[in-house]
N, CA and C atoms as a LAMMPS dump frame, in Angstrom:
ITEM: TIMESTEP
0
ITEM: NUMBER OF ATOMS
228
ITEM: BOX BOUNDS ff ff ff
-5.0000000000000000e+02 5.0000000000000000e+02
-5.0000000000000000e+02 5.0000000000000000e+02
-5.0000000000000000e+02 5.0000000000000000e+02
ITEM: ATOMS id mol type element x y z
1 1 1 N 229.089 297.997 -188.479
2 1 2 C 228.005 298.866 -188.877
3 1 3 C 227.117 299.268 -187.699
4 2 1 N 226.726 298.226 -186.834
5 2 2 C 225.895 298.587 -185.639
6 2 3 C 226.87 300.25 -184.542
7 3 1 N 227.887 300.054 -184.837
8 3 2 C 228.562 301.109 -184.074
9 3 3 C 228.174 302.238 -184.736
10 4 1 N 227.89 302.412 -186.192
11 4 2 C 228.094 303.628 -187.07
12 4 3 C 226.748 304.197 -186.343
13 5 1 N 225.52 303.135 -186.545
14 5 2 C 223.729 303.395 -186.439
15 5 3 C 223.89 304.004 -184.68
16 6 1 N 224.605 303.368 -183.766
17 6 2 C 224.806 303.837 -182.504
18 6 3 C 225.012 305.158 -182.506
19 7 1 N 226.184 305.324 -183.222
20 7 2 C 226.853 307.072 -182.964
21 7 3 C 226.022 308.153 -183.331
22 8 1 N 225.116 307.173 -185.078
23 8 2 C 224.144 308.572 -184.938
24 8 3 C 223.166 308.624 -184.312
25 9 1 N 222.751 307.504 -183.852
26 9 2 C 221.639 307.81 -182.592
27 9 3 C 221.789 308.641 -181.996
28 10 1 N 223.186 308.189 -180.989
29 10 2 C 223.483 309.432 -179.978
30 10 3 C 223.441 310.578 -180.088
31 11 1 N 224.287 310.692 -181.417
32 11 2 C 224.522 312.328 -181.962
33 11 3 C 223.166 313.22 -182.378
34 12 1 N 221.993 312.109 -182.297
35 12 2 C 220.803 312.715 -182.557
36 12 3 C 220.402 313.287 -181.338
37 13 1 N 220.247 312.003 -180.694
38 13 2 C 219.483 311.939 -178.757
39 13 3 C 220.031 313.201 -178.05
40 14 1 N 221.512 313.457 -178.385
41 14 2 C 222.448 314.14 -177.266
42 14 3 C 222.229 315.93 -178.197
43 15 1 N 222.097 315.911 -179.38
44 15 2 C 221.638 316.909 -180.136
45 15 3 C 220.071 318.077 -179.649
46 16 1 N 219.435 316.857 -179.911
47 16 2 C 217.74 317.4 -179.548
48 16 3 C 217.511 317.086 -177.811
49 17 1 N 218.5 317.089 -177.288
50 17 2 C 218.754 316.891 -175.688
51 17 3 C 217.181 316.009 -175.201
52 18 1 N 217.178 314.693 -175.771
53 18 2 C 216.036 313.978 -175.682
54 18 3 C 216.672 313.18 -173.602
55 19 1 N 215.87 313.362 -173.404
56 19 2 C 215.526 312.707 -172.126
57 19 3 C 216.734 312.43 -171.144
58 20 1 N 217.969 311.481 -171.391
59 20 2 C 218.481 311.524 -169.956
60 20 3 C 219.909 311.566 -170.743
61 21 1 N 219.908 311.999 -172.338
62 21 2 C 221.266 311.772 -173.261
63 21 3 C 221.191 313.628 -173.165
64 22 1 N 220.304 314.513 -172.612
65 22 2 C 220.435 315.518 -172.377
66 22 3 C 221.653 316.333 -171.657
67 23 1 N 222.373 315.193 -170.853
68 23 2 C 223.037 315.733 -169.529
69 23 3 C 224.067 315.075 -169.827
70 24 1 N 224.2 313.832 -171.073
71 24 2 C 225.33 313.353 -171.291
72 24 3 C 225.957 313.667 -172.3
73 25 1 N 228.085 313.392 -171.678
74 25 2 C 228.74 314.31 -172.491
75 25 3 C 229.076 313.89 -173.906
76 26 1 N 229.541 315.124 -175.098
77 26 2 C 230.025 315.281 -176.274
78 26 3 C 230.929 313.898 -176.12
79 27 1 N 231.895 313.932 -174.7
80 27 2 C 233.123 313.441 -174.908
81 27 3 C 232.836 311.721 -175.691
82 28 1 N 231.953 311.198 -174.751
83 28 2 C 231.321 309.517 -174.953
84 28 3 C 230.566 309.338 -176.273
85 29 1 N 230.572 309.888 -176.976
86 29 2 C 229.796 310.613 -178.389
87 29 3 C 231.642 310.405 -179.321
88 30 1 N 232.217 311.391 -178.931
89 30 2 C 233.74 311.295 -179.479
90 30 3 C 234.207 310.056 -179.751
91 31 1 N 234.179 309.537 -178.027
92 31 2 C 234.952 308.159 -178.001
93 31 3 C 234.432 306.984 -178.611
94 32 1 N 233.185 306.857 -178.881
95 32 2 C 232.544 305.906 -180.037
96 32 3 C 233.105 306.608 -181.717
97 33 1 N 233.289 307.432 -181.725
98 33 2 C 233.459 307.893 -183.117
99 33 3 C 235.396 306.991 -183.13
100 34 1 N 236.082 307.186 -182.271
101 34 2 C 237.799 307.097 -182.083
102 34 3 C 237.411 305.405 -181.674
103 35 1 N 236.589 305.093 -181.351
104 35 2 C 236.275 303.439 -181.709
105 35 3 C 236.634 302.981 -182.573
106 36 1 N 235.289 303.341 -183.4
107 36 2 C 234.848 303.264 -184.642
108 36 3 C 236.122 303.035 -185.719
109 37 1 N 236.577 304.726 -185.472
110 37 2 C 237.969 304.889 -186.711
111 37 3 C 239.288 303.865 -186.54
112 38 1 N 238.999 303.357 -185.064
113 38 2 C 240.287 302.518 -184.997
114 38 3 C 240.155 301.274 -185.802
115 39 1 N 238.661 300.662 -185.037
116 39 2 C 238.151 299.191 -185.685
117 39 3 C 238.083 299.389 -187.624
118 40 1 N 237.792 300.565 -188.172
119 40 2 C 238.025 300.065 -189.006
120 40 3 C 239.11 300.786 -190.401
121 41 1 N 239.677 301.091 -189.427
122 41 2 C 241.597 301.469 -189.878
123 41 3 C 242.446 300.518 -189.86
124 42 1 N 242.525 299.438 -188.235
125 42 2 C 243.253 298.947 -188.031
126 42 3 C 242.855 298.007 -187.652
127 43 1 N 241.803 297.492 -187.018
128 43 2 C 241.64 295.783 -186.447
129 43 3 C 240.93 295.166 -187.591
130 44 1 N 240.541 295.711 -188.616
131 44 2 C 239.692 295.024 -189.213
132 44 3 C 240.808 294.304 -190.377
133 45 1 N 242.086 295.093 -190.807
134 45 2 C 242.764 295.383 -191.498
135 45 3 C 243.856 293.695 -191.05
136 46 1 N 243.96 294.078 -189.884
137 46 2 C 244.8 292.83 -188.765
138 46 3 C 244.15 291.608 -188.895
139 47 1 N 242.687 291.743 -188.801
140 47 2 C 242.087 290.277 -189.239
141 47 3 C 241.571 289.791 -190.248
142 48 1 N 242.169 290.47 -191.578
143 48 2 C 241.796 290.808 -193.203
144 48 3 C 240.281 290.571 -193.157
145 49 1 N 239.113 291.261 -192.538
146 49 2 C 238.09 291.148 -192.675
147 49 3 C 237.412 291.934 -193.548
148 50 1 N 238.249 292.901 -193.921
149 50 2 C 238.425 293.454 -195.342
150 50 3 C 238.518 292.59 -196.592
151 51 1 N 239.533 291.975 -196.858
152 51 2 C 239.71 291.265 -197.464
153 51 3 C 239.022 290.076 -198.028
154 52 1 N 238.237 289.603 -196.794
155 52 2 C 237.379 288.616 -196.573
156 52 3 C 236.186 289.253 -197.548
157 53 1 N 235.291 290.091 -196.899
158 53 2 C 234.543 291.029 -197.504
159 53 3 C 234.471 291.079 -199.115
160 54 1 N 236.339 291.534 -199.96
161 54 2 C 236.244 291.319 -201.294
162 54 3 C 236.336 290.249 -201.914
163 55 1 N 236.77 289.339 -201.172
164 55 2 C 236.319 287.999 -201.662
165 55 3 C 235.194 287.042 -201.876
166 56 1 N 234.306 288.156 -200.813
167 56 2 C 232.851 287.216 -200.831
168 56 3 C 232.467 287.993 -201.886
169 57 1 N 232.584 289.13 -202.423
170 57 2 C 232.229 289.763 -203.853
171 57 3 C 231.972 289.253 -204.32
172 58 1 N 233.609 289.114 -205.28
173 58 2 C 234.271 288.228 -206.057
174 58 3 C 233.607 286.749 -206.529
175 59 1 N 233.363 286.058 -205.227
176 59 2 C 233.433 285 -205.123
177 59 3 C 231.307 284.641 -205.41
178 60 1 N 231.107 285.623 -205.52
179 60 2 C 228.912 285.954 -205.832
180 60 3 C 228.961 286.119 -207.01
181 61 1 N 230.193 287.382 -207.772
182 61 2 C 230.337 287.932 -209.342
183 61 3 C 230.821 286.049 -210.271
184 62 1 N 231.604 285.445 -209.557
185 62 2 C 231.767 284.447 -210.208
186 62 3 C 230.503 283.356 -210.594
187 63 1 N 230.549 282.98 -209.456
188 63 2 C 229.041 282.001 -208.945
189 63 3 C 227.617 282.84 -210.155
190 64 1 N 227.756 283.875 -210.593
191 64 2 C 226.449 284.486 -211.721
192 64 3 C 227.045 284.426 -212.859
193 65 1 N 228.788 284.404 -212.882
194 65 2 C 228.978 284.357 -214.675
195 65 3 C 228.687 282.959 -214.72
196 66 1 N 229.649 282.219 -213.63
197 66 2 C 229.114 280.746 -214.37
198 66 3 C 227.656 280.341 -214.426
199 67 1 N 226.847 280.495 -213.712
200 67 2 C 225.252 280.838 -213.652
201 67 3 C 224.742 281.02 -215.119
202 68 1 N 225.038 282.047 -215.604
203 68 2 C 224.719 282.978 -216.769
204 68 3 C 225.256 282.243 -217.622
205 69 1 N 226.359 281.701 -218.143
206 69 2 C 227.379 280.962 -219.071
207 69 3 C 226.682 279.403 -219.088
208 70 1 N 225.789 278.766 -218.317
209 70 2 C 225.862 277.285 -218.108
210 70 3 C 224.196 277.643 -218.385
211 71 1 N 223.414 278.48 -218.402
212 71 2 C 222.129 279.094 -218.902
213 71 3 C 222.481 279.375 -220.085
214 72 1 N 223.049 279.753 -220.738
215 72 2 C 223.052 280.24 -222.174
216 72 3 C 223.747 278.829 -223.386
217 73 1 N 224.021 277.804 -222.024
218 73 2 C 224.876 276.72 -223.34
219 73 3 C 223.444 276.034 -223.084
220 74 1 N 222.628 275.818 -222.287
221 74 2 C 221.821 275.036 -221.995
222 74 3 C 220.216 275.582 -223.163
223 75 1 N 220.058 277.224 -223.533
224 75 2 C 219.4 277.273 -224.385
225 75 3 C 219.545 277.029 -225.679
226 76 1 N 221.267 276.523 -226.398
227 76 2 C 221.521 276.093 -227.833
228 76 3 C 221.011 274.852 -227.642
């Protein structure tokens, strides 16, 4: 995520030609974007950190039914 908040910085800074991102190129602007799409096409994919991700879901949605289920036997 910190890469995404980076790119639009830049794309702001290098946009409104703020101070010394004035003179710097589109191209280094690109190549964070072809970062970006790789890390999360393919490396993230390689170290199922994806995966990881839907499991910590999963694994919060469970942890509140039983939550919710062990609260509701406890008010009969």
């Amino acid at each position: 995520m910190p890469i995404i908040i980076l790119i639009a910085a830049l794309i702001g800074l290098r946009y409104f030609e703020v101070w010394k991102f004035a003179e710097m190129s589109w191209w280094w602007v690109i190549l964070l974007m072809v970062i970006a799409f790789i890390w999360f096409e393919f490396v993230e994919k390689i170290f199922g950190l994806d995966k990881k991700k839907a499991h910590n879901v999963d694994e919060e949605r469970r942890k509140a039914r039983v939550k919710e289920a062990f609260e509701k036997s406890q008010k009969k």
